[in-house]
C-alpha positions as CSV (number, residue, x, y, z in Angstrom):
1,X,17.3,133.1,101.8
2,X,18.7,135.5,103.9
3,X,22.4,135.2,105.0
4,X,21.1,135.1,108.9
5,X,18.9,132.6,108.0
6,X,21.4,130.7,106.3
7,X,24.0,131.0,109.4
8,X,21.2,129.2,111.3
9,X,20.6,126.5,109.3
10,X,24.0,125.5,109.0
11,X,25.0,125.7,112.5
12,X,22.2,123.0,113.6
13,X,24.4,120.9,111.4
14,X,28.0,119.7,113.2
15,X,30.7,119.4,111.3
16,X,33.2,116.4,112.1
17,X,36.4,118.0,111.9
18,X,35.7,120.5,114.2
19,X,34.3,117.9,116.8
20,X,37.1,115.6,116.1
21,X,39.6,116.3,118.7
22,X,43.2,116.1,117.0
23,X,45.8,113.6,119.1
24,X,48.7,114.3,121.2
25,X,51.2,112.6,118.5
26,X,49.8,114.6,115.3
27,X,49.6,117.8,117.4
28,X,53.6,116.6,117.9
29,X,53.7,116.3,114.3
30,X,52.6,119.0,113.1
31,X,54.6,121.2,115.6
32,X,58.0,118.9,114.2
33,X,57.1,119.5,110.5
34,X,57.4,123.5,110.9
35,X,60.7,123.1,112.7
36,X,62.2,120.9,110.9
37,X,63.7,123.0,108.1
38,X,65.0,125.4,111.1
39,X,66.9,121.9,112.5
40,X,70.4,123.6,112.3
41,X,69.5,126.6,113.8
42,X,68.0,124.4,116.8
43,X,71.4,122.5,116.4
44,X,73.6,126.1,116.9
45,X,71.0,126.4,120.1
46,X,71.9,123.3,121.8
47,X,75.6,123.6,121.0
48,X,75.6,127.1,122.2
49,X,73.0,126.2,125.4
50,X,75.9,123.6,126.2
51,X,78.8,125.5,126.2
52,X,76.8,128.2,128.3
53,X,75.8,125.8,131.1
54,X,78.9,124.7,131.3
55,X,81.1,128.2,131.6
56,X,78.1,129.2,134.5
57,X,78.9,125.7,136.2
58,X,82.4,126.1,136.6
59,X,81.9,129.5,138.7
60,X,81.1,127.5,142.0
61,X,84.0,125.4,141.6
62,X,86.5,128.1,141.5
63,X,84.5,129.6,144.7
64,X,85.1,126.2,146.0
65,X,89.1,126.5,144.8
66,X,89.3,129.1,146.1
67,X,88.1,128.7,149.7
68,X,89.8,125.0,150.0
69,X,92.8,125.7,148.9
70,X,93.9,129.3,149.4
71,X,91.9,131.3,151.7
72,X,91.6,128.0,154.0
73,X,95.2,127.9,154.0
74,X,95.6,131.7,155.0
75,X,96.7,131.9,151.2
76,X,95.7,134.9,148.9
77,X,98.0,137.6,146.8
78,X,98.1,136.6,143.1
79,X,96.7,133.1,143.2
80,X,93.2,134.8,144.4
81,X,93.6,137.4,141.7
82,X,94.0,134.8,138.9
83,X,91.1,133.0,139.9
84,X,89.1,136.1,140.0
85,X,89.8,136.9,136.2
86,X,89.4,133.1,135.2
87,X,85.8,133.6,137.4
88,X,85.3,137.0,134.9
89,X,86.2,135.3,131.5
90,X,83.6,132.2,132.1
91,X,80.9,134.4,132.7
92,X,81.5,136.5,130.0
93,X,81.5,133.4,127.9
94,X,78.4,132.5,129.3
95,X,76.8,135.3,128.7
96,X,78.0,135.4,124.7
97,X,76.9,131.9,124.0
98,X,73.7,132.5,125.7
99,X,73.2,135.6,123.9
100,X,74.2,134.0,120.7
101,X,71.8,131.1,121.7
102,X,68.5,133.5,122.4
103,X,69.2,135.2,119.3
104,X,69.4,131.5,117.1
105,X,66.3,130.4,118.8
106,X,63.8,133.7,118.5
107,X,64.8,133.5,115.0
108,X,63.9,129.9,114.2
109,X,60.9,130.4,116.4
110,X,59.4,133.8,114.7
111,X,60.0,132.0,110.9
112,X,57.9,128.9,112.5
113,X,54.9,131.2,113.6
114,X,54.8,133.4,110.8
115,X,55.1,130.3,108.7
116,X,51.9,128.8,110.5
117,X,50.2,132.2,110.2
118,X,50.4,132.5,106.4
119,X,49.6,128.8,106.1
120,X,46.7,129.5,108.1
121,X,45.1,132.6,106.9
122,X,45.5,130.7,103.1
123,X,43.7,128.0,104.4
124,X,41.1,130.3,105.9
125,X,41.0,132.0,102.8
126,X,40.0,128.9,100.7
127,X,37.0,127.6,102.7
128,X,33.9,127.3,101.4
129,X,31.1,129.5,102.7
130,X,29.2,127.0,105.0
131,X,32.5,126.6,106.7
132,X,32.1,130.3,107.8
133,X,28.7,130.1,107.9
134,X,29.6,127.6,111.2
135,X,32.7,129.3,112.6
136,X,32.3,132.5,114.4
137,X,35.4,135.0,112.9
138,X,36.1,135.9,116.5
139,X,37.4,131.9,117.1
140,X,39.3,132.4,113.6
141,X,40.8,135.8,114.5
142,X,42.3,134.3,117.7
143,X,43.7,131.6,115.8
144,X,45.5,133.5,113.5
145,X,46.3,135.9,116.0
146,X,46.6,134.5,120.0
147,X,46.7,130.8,119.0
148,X,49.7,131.2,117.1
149,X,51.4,133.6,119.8
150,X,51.3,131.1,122.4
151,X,52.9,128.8,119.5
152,X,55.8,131.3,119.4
153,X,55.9,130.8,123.4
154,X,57.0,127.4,122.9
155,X,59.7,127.7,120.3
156,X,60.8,130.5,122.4
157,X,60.6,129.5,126.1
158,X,59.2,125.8,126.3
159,X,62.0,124.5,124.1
160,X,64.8,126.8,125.3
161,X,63.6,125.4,129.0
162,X,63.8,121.7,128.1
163,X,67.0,121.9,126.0
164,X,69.2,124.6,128.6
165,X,67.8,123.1,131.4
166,X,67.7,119.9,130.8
167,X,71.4,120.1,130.0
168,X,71.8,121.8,133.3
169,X,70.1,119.4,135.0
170,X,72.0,116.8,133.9
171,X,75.6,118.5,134.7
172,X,74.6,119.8,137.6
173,X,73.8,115.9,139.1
174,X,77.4,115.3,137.5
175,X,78.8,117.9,139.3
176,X,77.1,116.6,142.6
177,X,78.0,113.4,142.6
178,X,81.4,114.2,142.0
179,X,81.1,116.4,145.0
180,X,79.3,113.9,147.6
181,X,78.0,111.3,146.4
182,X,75.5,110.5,149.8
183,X,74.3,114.2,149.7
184,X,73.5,114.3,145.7
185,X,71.4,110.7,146.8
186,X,69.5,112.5,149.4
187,X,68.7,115.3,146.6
188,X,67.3,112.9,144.1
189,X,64.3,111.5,147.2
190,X,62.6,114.5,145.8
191,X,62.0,113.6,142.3
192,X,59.4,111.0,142.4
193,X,57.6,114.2,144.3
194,X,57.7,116.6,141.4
195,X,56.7,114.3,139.2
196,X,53.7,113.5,141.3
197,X,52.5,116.8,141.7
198,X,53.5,117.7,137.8
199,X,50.6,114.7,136.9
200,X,48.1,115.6,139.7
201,X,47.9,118.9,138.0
202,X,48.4,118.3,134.4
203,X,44.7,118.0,133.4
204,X,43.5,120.8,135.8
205,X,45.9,122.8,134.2
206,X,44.6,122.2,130.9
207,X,40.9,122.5,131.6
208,X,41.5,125.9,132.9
209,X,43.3,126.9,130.2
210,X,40.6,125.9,127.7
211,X,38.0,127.5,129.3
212,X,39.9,131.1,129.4
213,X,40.7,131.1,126.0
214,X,37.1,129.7,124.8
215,X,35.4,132.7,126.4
216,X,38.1,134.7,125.0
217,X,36.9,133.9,121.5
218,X,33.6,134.9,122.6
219,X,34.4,138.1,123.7
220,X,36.1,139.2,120.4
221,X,33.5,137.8,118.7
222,X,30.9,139.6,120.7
223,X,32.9,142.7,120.1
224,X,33.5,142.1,116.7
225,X,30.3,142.0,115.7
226,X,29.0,144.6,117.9
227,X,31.4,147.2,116.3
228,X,30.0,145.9,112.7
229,X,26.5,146.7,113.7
230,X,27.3,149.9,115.7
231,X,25.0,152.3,113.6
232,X,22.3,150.0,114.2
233,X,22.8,149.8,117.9
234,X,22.8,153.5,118.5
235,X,19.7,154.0,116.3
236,X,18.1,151.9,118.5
237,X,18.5,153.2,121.6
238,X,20.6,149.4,122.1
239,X,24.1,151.1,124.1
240,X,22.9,149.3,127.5
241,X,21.6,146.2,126.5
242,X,25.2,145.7,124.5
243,X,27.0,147.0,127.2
244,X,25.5,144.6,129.6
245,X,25.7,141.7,127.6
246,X,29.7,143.0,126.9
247,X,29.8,143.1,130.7
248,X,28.9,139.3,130.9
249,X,30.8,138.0,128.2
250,X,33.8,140.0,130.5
251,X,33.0,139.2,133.2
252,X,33.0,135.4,132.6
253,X,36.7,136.0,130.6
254,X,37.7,137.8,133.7
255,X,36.4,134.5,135.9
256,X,38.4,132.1,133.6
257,X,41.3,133.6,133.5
258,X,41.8,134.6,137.3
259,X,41.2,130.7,137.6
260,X,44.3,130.0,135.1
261,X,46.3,132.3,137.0
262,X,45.3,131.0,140.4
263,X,46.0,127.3,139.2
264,X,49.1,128.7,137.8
265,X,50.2,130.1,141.2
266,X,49.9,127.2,143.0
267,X,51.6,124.9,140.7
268,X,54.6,127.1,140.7
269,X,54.6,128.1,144.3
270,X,54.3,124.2,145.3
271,X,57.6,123.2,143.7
272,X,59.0,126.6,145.2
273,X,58.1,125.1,149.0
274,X,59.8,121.7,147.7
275,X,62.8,122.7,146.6
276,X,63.2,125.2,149.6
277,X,62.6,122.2,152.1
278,X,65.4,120.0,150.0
279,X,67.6,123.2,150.1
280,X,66.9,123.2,154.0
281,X,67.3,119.4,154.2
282,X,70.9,119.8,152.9
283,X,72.2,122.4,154.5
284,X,71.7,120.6,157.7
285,X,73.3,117.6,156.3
286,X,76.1,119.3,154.6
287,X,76.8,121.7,158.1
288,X,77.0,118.3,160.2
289,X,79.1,116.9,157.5
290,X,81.8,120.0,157.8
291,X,81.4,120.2,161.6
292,X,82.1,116.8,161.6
293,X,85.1,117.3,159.7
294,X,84.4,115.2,156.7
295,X,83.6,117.4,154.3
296,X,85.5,121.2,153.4
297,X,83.5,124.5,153.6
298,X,84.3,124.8,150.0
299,X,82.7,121.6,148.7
300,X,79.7,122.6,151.1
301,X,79.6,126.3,149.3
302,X,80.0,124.6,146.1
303,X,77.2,121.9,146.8
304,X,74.9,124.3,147.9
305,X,75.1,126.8,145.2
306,X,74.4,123.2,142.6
307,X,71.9,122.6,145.1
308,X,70.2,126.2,144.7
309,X,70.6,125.7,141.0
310,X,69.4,122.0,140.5
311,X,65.8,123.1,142.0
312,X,65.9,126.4,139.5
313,X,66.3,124.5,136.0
314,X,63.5,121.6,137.6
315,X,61.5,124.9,138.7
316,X,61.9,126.3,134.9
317,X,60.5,123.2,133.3
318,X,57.8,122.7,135.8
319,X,56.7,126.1,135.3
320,X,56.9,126.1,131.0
321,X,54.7,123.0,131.6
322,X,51.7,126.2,131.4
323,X,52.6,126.9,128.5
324,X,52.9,123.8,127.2
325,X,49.8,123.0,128.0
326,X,48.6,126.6,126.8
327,X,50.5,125.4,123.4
328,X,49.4,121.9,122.9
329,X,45.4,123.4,123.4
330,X,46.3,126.4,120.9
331,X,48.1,123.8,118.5
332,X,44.6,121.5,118.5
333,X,42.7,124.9,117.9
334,X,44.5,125.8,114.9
335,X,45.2,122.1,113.8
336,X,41.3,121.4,113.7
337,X,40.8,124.4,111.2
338,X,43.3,123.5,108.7
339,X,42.4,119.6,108.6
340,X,38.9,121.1,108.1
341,X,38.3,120.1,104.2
342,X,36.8,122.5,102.0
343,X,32.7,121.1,101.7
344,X,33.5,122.7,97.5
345,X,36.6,120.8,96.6
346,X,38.7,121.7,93.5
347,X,38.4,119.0,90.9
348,X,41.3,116.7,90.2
349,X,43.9,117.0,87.1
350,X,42.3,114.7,85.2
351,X,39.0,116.3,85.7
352,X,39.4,119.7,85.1
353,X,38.0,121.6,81.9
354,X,39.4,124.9,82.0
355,X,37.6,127.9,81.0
356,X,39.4,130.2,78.9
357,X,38.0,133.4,79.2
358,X,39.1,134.8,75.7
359,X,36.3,132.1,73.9
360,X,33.5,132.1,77.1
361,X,30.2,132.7,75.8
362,X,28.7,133.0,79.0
363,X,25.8,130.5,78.7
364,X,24.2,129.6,81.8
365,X,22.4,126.4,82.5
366,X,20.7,124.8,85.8
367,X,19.5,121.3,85.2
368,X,17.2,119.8,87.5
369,X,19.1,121.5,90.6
370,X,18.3,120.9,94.1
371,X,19.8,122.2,97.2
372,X,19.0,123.1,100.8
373,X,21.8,124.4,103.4
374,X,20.0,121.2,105.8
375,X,19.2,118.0,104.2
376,X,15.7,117.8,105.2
377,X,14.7,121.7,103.8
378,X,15.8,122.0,100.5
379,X,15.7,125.8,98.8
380,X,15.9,124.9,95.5
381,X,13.5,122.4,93.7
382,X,13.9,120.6,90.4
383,X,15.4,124.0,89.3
384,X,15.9,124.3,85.4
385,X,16.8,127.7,83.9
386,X,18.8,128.3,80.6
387,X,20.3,131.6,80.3
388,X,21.7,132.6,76.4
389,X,24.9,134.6,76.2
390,X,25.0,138.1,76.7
391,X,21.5,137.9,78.3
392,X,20.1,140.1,80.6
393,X,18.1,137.9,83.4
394,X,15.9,139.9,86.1
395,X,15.2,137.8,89.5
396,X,12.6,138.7,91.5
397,X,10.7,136.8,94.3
398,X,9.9,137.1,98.1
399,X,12.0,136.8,101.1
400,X,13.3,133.2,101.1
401,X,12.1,132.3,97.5
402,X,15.8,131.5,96.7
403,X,16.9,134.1,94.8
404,X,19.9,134.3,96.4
405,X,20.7,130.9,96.7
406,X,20.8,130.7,92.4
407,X,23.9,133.2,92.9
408,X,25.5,131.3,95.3
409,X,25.2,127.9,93.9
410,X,26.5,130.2,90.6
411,X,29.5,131.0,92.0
412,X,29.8,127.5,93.8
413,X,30.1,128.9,97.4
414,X,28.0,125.7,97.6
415,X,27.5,122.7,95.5
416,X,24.3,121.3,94.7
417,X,22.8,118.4,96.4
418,X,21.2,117.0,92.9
419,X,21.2,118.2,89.2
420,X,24.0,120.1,87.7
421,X,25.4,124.1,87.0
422,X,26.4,124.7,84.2
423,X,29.0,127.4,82.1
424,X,29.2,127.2,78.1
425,X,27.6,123.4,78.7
426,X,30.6,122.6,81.0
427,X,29.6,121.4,84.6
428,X,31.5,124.0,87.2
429,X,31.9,121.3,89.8
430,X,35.3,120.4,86.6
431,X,35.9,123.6,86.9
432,X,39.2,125.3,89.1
433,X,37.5,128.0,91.7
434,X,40.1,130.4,89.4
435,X,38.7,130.0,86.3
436,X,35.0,130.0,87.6
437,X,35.4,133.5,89.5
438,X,37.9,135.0,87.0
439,X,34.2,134.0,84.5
440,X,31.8,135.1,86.9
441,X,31.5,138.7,88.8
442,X,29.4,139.7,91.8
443,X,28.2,142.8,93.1
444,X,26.5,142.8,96.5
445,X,23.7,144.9,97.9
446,X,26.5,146.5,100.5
447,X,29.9,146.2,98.1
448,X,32.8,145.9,100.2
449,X,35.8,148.1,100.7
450,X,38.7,147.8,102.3
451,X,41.1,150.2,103.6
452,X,43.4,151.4,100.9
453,X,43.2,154.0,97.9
454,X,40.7,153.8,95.4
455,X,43.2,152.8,93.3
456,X,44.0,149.8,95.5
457,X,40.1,149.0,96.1
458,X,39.4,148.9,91.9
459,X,42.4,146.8,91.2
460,X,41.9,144.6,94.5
461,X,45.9,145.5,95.0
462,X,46.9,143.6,92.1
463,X,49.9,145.4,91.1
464,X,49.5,143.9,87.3
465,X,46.6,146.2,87.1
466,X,47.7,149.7,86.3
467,X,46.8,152.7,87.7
468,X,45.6,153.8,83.9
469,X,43.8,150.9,83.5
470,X,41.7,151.7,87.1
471,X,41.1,155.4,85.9
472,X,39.5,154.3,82.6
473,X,37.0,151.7,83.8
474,X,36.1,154.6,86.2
475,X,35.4,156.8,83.8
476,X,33.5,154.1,82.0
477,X,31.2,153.8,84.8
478,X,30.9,156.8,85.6
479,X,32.8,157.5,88.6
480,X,35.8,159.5,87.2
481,X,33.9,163.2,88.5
482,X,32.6,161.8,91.9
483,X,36.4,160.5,92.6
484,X,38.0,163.4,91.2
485,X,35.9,165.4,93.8
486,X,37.4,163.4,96.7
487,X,40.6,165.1,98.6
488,X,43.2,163.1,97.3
489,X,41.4,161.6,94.0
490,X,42.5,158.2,93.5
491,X,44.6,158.0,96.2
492,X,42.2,159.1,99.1
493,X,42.7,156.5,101.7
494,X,39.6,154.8,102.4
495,X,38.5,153.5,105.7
496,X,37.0,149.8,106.4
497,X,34.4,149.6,104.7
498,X,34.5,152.7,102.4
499,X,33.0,154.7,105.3
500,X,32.9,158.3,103.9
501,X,31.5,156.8,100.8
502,X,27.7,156.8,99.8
503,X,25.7,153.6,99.1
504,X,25.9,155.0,95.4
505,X,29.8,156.0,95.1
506,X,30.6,152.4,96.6
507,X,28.7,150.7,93.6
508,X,30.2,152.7,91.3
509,X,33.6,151.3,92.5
510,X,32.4,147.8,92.6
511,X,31.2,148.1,89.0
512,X,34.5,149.4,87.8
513,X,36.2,146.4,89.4
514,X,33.7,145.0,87.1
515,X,35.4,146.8,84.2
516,X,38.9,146.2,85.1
517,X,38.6,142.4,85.7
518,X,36.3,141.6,83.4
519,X,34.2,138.7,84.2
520,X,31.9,137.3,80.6
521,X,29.0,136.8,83.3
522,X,27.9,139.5,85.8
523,X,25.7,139.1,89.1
524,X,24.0,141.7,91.0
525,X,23.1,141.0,93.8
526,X,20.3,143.4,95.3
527,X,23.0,145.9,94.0
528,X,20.4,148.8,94.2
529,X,18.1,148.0,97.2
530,X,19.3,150.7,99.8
531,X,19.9,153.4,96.9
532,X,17.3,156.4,96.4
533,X,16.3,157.5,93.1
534,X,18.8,159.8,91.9
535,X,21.6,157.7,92.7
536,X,19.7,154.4,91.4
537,X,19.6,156.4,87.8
538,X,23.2,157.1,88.3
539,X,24.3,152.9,89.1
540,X,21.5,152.2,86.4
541,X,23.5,153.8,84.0
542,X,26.8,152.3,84.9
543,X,24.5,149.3,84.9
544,X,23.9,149.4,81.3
545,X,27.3,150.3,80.7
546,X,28.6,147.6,82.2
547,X,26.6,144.7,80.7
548,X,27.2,145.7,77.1
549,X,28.5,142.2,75.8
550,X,28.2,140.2,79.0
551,X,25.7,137.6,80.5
552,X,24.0,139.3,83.3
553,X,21.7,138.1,86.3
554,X,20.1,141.0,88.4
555,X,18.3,140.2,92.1
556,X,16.0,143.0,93.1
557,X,13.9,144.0,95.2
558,X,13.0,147.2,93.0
559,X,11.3,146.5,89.8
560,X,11.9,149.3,88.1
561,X,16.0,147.9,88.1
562,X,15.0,145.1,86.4
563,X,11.9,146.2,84.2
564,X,14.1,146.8,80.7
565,X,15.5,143.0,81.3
566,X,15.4,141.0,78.1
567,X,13.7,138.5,80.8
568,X,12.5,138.6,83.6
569,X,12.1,135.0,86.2
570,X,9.8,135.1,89.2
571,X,10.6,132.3,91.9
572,X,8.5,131.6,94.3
573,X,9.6,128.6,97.7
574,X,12.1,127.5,95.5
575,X,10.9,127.7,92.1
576,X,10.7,129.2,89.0
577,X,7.0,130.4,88.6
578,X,6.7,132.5,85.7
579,X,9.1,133.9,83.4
580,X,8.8,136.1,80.2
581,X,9.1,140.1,79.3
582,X,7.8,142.6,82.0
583,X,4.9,143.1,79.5
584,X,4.5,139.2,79.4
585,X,4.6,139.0,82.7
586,X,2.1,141.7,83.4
587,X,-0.5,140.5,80.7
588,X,-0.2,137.0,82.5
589,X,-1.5,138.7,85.6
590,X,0.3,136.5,87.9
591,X,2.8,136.8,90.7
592,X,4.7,139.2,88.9
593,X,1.9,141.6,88.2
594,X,0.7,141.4,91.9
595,X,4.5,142.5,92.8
596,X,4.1,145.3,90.4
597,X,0.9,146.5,91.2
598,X,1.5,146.7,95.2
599,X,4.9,148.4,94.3
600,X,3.0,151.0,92.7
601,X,0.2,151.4,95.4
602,X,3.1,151.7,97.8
603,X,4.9,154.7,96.0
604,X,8.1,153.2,96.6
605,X,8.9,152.9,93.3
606,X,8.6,156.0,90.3
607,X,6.7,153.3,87.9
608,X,5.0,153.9,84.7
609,X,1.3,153.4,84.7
C-alpha cells in the first residue's frame, strides 16, 4: 500500500483527541505546572514590580509638594533643589527594580518555553505513524515553533501586565482617594464600561485569532511540501499552478490576519476614547474645584497625572487581553497534541519481555494477522508466515498487495487488528519500542539524510559510536572509496536530504548504519527500485555483505534483487499466494512466473533466460 494511499485512509478516520477541545481550567493547568518550579523567580518579579510602582508613584506627589507648598508660597532656593534630587533618586530606583524585574521574568519565561518545546518535540517524536499519517507537519511545525512563541508572550508580557499593573492600579486608586475622595468616585463610573466592552469583544477576538493562525498552518504546510516535491514540480512544467495555489493559500493568511489586526485596533483604540473622555471629565471637575477654591493646583497636577496613569495600566491589561487570547488558543493547540495517546503504546512493567540482542535469533513469525489502516478494508488477511533465523526472505507482489504493510506491522508503526507478530516466539506488542528497533533495521527505497557529516549521518550523532567504528562498517560496505572521493571525506557536510549524493552512495550509507548498529533482522524496503544497473550491482554487493548472519526481508519491485533469496513470498490483495525458491516458483508457473516473464519482455531487468 502506498504511503499516499495510506495518508488517505487514515484521515477519513477522526481521531478524538484532536476533536476534543481541551478546557479553560486544564489549559490553566498546564500553563501553572511549567511555572511552578520558576515560583521564586515570579516571587523576585512581584517584589521587584512593587517596589517599582511605588518609587514612579511618588514622583507626582513631590510635583504636588512642590507646587503647594513652595512655589505657591513664592518659596524656592534649596527646598526646590532637594526635592529635585529626591525626584532623581526614585526614578532611578524605578528604573533598577524594573530592570531587575524584566530581567527575572524573561528568564523564568524563556526556561518555561523551551521547557514546553523539548517536551513537545519528545512527544512528537514518540507517536505512532497513523498519528502523522493524520496531522499535516506544517500544523506540528507551528506548534513547536509559533505556538510556543506566543506562549513566551504571556510569561513575558501578559503576566508582567497583570502583576505591575495590577499593582499600579491598585495604588494608584489609593493614591486617589487620598487625594479627593469625590473625584476618584467619578473615576471609578467608568469601570463597569471596560468591562463591558472587554466581554463584547472577547469571543470575536478569539475567532479571529483562530482563523489567522489555522490558515497559517496551511500555508507552511503548503510550502513545506511544495519545497519537498520541487524537482517534480519543475519537471512538470507545475511553477504556475503552485504559484497560484501559493497565492490563495496567501492570500486567505493575508485576509485573516488583517481581520485580527483590524479587530485588534478597535479594541484598543476604544478604551483609548474612554479613558480620554474620563481624563476630559476630570479636568473639568478638578478646574471648577481649584477655581472654586477647594482644592490646590498641586493636588489637581497630582490627580491628573494618577488620572493619566490609572487609564494607562487599565489600557495595558485590556490590550495583553490579545494575547491572551492568542495564548490560551496556542496553549489548546499544543495541549491537544501532547494529550494525543500513542495508537502503539509501550507495554507495562509487568508485561515486558526484553530482547537482548546478544542471544536474538531473529526468528520471525506472523500468526493469523489481520489489519487494515480503516476498519472496514483490511490489507492483510489471515496472514501466517514463519521466517527461520538468518533467512533471506524476497517479497514481491503488486501495487497494494501489502508488501509494505508486513514491514510496518514488523516494526510496529502499527499494531495488528487480529493475530499476533512475533520475534524469537515473543509477541512484540511485550516488547519496549527500544528493544524492537535496536532488533530490527530498515532501509527505505529513498534512505534519509540529514544535514551533518557523514560521520554524523552513519552514527545517527550518537557520540558512543566512534569515528573508527563508522569508517570500518564503510569500508565493509563498500563505501570507504566513494567517500574518500568526496571533498572533505567523512566530514563533508551533507545537505537535507543527502542532496549531492546519488541514489546509490545514499544506500551505501544506510547500509553501513546497518553495520554500525547492528540490528539481528534487516528490512529493505524497495531499497533498489530507483537504482540503474551498475549501481544495483554495487548495493547488491553491500547487500550480501550485510546479511551475512542476519534475518533478512527484501521488498522489490526488481526480481533480479531478490532472485538468489533462500525464499522467495508472492502476495497478492493481502495474501500470501505462493512461496518457494525462484526455480520453485517458476516451475509452479504461477503469479511469480508471470511477474518474471513480463519483466523480461519488458527489458527492464538484465535476467537470465
Amino acid at each position: 500500500m502506498t504511503n499516499l494511499n495510506k495518508r488517505q485512509s487514515a484521515e477519513t478516520a477522526s481521531s478524538p483527541s484532536q476533536e476534543r477541545k481541551p478546557s479553560t481550567s486544564s489549559t490553566l493547568k498546564l500553563l501553572l505546572g511549567y511555572a511552578k518550579p520558576h515560583r521564586t523567580a515570579f516571587l523576585g518579579v512581584s517584589v521587584c514590580a512593587l517596589l517599582g510602582i511605588s518609587a514612579e508613584l511618588l514622583q507626582p506627589l513631590i510635583v504636588q509638594i512642590a507646587i503647594d507648598d513652595h512655589l505657591a508660597k513664592g518659596e524656592g532656593g534649596s527646598s526646590l533643589l532637594r526635592l529635585g534630587l529626591i525626584y532623581l533618586g526614585i526614578a532611578v530606583i524605578s528604573f533598577l527594580f524594573t530592570y531587575l524585574q524584566n530581567n527575572l521574568l524573561q528568564y523564568a519565561g524563556q526556561s518555561i518555553i523551551a521547557r514546553i518545546r523539548k517536551d513537545l518535540f519528545r512527544h512528537i517524536s514518540k507517536m505512532s505513524m497513523s498519528f502523522f499519517d493524520r496531522t499535516h507537519s506544517g500544523s506540528l511545525v507551528t506548534n513547536v515553533s509559533n505556538d510556543t512563541e506566543t506562549i513566551s508572550q504571556f510569561f513575558t508580557q501578559v503576566l508582567l501586565s497583570l502583576v505591575r499593573d495590577g499593582m499600579m492600579l491598585v495604588l494608584i486608586i489609593v493614591l486617589m482617594f487620598s487625594l479627593d475622595a469625590q473625584l476618584a468616585m467619578f473615576s471609578m463610573l467608568i469601570l463597569p464600561v471596560i468591562f463591558i466592552v472587554a466581554a463584547l469583544f472577547r469571543s470575536y477576538l478569539r475567532s479571529t485569532y483562530q482563523q489567522a493562525r489555522s490558515r497559517l498552518s496551511r500555508l507552511i504546510a503548503f510550502t513545506a511540501e511544495n519545497l519537498s516535491g520541487m524537482g517534480l514540480i519543475q519537471s512538470f512544467r507545475q511553477e504556475e499552478e503552485q504559484f497560484g495555489r501559493f497565492t490563495e493559500q496567501n492570500r486567505n493568511y493575508w485576509n485573516a490576519n488583517l481581520r485580527q489586526i483590524r479587530s485588534n485596533v478597535l479594541f484598543n483604540r476604544t478604551f483609548d476614547i474612554l479613558g480620554n473622555a474620563a481624563l476630559v471629565l476630570m479636568v473639568w471637575l478638578g478646574g471648577r474645584a481649584v477655581l472654586g477654591q477647594s482644592m490646590e493646583v498641586g493636588v489637581l497636577y497630582a490627580f491628573v497625572s494618577y488620572i493619566r496613569q490609572f487609564f494607562q495600566p487599565i489600557n495595558q491589561i485590556t490590550m495583553q487581553w490579545n494575547t491572551f487570547q492568542s495564548t490560551t488558543v496556542a496553549v489548546e493547540r499544543i495541549q491537544r497534541v501532547l494529550e494525543t495517546e500513542p495508537d502503539v503504546r509501550e507495554p507495562g512493567e509487568k508485561e515486558q519481555i526484553r530482547l537482548p540482542s546478544s542471544s536474538l535469533r531473529g526468528e520471525v513469525n506472523f500468526n493469523n494477522v489481520t489489519f487494515g489502516y480503516r476498519a472496514d478494508r483490511p490489507v492483510l488477511k489471515n496472514l501466517n508466515l514463519h521466517i527461520q533465523p538468518g533467512e533471506m526472505i524476497g517479497v514481491v507482489g503488486t501495487t497494494g498487495a501489502g508488501k509494505s504493510t508486513l514491514i510496518s506491522l514488523l516494526n510496529r508503526f502499527y499494531d495488528v487488528d487480529a493475530g499476533t507478530v512475533e520475534i524469537d516466539g515473543v509477541d512484540i506488542r511485550k516488547v519496549t519500542q527500544n528493544d524492537l528497533h535496536a532488533a530490527v533495521g530498515l532501509i527505505q527505497q529513498d534512505p534519509y539524510l540529514f544535514a551533518g557529516s557523514i560521520i554524523d549521518n552513519v552514527r545517527l550523532f550518537r557520540e558512543d559510536i566512534t569515528r573508527e567504528q563508522v569508517i570500518e562498517a564503510c569500508r565493509f560496505v563498500g563505501a570507504h572509496p566513494m567517500i574518500l572521493r568526496l571533498p572533505n571525506g567523512y566530514d563533508t557536510h551533507l545537505s537535507e536530504r543527502g542532496s549531492g549524493l546519488s541514489a546509490g552512495e545514499r544506500q551505501l550509507i544506510s547500509f553501513a548504519r546497518i553495520v554500525v548498529f547492528r540490528p539481528k533482522i534487516l528490512i529493505l524496503d524497495e531499497a533498489t527500485a530507483n537504482l540503474d544497473s551498475e549501481t544495483e550491482k554495487l548495493v547488491q554487493q553491500a547487500l550480501s555483505s550485510v546479511a551475512q548472519g542476519r534475518t533478512t526481508i527484501v521488498i522489490a519491485h526488481r526480481l533480479s534483487t531478490i532472485m538468489h533469496a533462500d525464499r522467495i513470498l508472492v502476495m497478492q490483495d493481502g495474501e500470501l499466494t505462493e512461496q518457494g525458491t525462484h526455480a520453485q516458483l517458476l516451475a509452479r508457473g504461477g503469479h511469480y512466473a508471470e511477474l518474471y516473464r513480463h519483466a523480461r519482455q519488458s527489458g527492464r531487468e538484465q535476467l537470465p533466460g
